[in-house]
C-alpha positions as CSV (number, residue, x, y, z in Angstrom):
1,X,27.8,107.1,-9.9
2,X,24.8,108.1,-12.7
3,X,22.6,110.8,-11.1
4,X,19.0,110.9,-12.6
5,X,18.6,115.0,-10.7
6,X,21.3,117.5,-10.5
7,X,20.7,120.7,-9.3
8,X,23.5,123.2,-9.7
9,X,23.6,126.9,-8.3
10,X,19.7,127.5,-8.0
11,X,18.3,131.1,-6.9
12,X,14.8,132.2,-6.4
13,X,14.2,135.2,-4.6
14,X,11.0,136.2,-2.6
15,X,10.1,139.1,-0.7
16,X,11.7,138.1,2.5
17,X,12.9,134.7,1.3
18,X,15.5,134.0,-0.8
19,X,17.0,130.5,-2.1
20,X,20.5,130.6,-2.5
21,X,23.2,129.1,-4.7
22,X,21.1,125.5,-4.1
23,X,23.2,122.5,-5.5
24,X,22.6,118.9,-4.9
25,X,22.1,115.5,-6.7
26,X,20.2,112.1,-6.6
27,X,22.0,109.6,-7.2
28,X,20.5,106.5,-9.1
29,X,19.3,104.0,-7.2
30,X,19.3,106.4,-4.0
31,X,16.7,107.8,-1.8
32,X,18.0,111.5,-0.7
33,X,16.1,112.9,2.6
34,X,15.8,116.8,2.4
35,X,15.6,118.4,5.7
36,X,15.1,121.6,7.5
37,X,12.9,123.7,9.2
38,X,9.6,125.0,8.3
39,X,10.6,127.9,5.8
40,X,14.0,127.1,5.3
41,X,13.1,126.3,1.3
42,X,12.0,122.5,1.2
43,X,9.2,123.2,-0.8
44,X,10.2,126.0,-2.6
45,X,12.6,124.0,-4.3
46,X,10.5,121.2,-4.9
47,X,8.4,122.7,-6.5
48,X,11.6,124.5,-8.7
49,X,12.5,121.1,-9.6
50,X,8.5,120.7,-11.4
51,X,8.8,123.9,-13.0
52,X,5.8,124.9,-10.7
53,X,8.0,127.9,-10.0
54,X,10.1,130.0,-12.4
55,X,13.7,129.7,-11.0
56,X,16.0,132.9,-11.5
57,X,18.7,131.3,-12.0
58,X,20.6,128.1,-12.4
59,X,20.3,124.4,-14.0
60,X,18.2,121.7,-13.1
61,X,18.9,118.3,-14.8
62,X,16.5,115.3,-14.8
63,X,17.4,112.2,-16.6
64,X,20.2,114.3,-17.8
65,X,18.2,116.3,-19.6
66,X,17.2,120.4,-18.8
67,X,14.0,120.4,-17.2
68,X,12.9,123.7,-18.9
69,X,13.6,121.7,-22.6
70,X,12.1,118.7,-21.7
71,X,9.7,119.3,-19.0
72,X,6.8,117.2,-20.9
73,X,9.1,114.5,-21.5
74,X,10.9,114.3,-18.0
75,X,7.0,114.4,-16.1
76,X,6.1,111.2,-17.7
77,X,8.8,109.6,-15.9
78,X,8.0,111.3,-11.9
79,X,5.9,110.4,-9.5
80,X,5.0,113.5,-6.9
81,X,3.1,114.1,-3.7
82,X,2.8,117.5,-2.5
83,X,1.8,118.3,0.5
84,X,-0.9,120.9,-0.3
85,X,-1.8,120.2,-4.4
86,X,-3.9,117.1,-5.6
87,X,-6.7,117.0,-8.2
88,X,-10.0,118.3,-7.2
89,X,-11.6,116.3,-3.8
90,X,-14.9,115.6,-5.3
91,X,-13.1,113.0,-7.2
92,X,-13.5,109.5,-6.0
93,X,-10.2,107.1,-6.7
94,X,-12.3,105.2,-9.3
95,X,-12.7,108.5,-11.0
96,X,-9.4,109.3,-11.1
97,X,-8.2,106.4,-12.1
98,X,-10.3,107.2,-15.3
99,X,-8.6,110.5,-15.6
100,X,-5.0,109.3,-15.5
101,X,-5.5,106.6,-17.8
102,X,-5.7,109.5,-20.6
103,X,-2.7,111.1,-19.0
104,X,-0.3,108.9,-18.9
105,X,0.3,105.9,-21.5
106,X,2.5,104.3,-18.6
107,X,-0.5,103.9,-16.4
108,X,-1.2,101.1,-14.8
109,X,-4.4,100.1,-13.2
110,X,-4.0,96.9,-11.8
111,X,-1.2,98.2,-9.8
112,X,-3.1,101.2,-8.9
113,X,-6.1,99.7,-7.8
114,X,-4.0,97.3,-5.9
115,X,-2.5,100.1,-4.0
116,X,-6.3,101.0,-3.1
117,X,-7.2,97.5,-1.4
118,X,-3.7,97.5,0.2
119,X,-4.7,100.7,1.9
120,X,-8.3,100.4,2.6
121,X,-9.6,103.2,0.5
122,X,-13.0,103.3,-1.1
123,X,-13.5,103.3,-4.8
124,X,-16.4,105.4,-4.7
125,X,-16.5,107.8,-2.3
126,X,-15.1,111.6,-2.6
127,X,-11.6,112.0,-0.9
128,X,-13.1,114.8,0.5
129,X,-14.7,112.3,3.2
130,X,-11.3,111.1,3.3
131,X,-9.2,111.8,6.7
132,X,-6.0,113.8,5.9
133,X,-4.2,110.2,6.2
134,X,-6.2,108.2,4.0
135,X,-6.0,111.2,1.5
136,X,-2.4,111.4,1.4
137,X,-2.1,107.7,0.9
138,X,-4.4,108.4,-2.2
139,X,-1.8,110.4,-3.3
140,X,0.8,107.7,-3.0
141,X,-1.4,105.0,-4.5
142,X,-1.4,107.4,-7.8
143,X,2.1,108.4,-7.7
144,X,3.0,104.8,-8.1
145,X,0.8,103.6,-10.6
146,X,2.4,105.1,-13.8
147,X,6.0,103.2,-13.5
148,X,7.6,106.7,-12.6
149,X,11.4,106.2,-12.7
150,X,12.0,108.9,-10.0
151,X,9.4,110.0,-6.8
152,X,9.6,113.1,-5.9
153,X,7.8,114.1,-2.1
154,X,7.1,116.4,-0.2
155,X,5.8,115.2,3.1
156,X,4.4,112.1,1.9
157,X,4.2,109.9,5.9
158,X,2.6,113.4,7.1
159,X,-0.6,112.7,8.7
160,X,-0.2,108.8,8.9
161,X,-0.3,106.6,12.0
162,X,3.2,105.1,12.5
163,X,1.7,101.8,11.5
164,X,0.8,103.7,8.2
165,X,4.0,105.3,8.2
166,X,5.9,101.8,8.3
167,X,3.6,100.6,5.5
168,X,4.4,103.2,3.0
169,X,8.3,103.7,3.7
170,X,8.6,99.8,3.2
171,X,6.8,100.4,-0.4
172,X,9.3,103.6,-0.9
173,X,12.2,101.1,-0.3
174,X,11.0,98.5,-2.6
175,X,10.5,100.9,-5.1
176,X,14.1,101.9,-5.0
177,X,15.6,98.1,-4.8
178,X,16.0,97.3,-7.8
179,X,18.8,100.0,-8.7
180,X,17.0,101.8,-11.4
181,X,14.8,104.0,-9.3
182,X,15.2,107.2,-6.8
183,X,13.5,109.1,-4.7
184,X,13.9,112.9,-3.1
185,X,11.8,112.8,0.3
186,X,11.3,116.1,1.9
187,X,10.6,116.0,5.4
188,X,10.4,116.5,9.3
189,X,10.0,113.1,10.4
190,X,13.7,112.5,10.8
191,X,13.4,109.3,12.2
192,X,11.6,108.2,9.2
193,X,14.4,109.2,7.0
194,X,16.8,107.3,9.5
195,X,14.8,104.6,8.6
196,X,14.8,104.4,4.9
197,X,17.4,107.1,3.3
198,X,20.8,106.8,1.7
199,X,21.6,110.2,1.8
200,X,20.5,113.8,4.0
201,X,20.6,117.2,1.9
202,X,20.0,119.9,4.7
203,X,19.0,122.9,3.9
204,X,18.9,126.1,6.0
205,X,17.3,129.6,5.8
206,X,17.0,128.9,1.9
207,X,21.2,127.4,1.9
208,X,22.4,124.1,1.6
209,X,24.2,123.6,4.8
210,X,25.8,119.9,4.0
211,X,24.8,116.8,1.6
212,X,26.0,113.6,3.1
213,X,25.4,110.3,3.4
214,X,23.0,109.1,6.7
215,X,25.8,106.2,7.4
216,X,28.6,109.4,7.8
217,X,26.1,111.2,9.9
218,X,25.5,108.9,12.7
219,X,27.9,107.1,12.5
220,X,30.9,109.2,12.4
221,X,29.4,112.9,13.9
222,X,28.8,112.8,17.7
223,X,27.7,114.8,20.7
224,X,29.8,115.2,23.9
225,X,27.9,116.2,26.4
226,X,30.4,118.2,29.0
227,X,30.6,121.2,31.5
228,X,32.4,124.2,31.0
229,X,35.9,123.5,32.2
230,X,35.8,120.7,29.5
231,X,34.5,122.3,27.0
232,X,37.0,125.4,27.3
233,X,39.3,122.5,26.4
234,X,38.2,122.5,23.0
235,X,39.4,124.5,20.0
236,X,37.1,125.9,17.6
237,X,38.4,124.0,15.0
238,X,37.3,120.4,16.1
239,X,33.9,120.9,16.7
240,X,30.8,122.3,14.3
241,X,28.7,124.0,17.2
242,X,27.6,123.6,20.5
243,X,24.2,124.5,22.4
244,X,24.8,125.3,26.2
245,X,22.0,124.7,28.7
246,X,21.5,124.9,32.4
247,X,23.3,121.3,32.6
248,X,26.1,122.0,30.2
249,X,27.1,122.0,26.6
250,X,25.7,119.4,23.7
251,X,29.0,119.7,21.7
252,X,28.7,118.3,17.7
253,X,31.6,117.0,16.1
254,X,32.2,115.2,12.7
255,X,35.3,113.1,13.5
256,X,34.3,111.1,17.0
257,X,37.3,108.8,16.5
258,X,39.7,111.5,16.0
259,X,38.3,113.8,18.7
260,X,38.0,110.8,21.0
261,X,41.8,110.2,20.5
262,X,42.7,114.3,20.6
263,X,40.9,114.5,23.9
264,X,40.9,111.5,25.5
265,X,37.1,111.4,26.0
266,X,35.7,108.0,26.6
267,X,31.9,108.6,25.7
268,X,30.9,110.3,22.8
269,X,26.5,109.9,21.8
270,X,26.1,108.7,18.8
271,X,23.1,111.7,17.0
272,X,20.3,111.5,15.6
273,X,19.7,113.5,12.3
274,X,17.3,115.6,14.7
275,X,19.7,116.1,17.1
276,X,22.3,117.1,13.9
277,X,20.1,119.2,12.5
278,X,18.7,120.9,15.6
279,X,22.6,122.0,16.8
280,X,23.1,123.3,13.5
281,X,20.5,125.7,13.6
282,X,20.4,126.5,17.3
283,X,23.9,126.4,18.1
284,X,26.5,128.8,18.3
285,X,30.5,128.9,17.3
């Protein structure tokens, strides 16, 4: 399978935060969900993958070519949203539709101003009379509306009514339908990644933990929920972690058929990426 991003053994160290030995890939065609805590390094590589940030070390391929070489080239052809970067909000979307016009020869204006109507934003006034979501849909509208081959997004449904919400993950999965474009989505709404994602990269406390696809994740990984006598049953070996409350253990496993068939357990819940991701980091051995 053709990957248009490959990231391969990426560092950046921080006072206090460190990203470490990051490697994952987009496959063509794909939307990738990255997920993880606030802090874990969502963002911070994100932003390594523009070249916002100097990496340490490592390689970062777009379009098979080295981002560092070939950044000019390889930004013609990506769309972003970032949470907390846009152009100036005394702009109005007419005005900026004026600006990227000189930017980018790929710009298209029909499309863009399409995207305006089709989310009820006002030519002329300043996005800084925007609310947060009508200015992050602003955001989309314009990372459309030059024919990028690859989106890249960072918290792009944040701030948006789940109507909203619906509206723009429906436009990311017809962006992606015809084979030829991909998408990285960073965020904490996992349900909207259940939703629209072919693959989860998770990342924890600035590591990739696993990359897999979302159809292996819930439908092969499960929770048993047990008491102790049960659960001493176990070996350490057949299960990932476990949480323990005051009603038990939340036990994850990857293999639900096998472990059904090892212990002859009859009801294994079928997760959520949440409820994946919140064992993972929670949990215990």
């Amino acid at each position: 399978m053709e990957n248009v991003l490959e990231v391969k053994e990426l560092c950046k160290k921080y006072e206090g935060f460190e990203l470490k030995n990051v490697s994952f890939s987009i496959p063509k065609g794909m939307i990738v969900g990255l997920i993880g805590e606030n802090g874990a390094g969502k963002t911070t590589t994100i932003k390594a993958l523009l070249n916002v940030i100097n990496k340490d070390k490592g390689s970062i391929k777009i379009f098979n070519l080295e981002l560092q070489q070939n950044e000019k080239r390889i930004k013609q052809d990506i769309g972003v949203v970032l949470d907390d970067s846009f152009l100036s909000e005394y702009l109005t979307p007419k005005s900026i539709n004026k600006i990227m016009k000189n930017f980018y020869p790929t710009w298209d204006e029909a499309t863009y101003f399409k995207y305006l109507e089709n989310f009820n934003l006002p030519e002329n006034k300043m996005s800084k009379e925007f609310s947060s979501g009508m200015k992050m849909k602003l955001k989309i509208a314009t990372a459309l509306s030059h024919k990028p081959k690859l989106l890249i997004l960072d918290e792009p449904t944040a701030g948006l009514d789940p109507v909203a919400r619906n509206d723009i993950l429906d436009i990311f999965q017809e962006f992606i339908e015809d084979g030829e474009h991909s998408i990285l989505l960073s965020s904490h709404i996992t349900s909207d990644l259940e939703h629209i994602a072919d693959y989860i990269t998770f990342i924890n406390n600035g590591e990739i933990i696993f990359t897999k696809s979302k159809d292996e994740l819930t439908e092969n990984f499960g929770i048993v929920k047990c008491g102790e006598d049960e659960f001493n049953r176990f070996y350490k070996n057949d299960y990932i972690k476990y949480r323990k409350s005051k009603y038990g253990y939340d036990v994850l496993i990857e293999n639900k058929v096998e472990f059904k068939r090892k212990y002859d357990i009859s009801i294994i819940d079928k997760p959520t990426i949440e409820d994946i991701m919140l064992i993972y980091i929670k949990g215990s051995e």
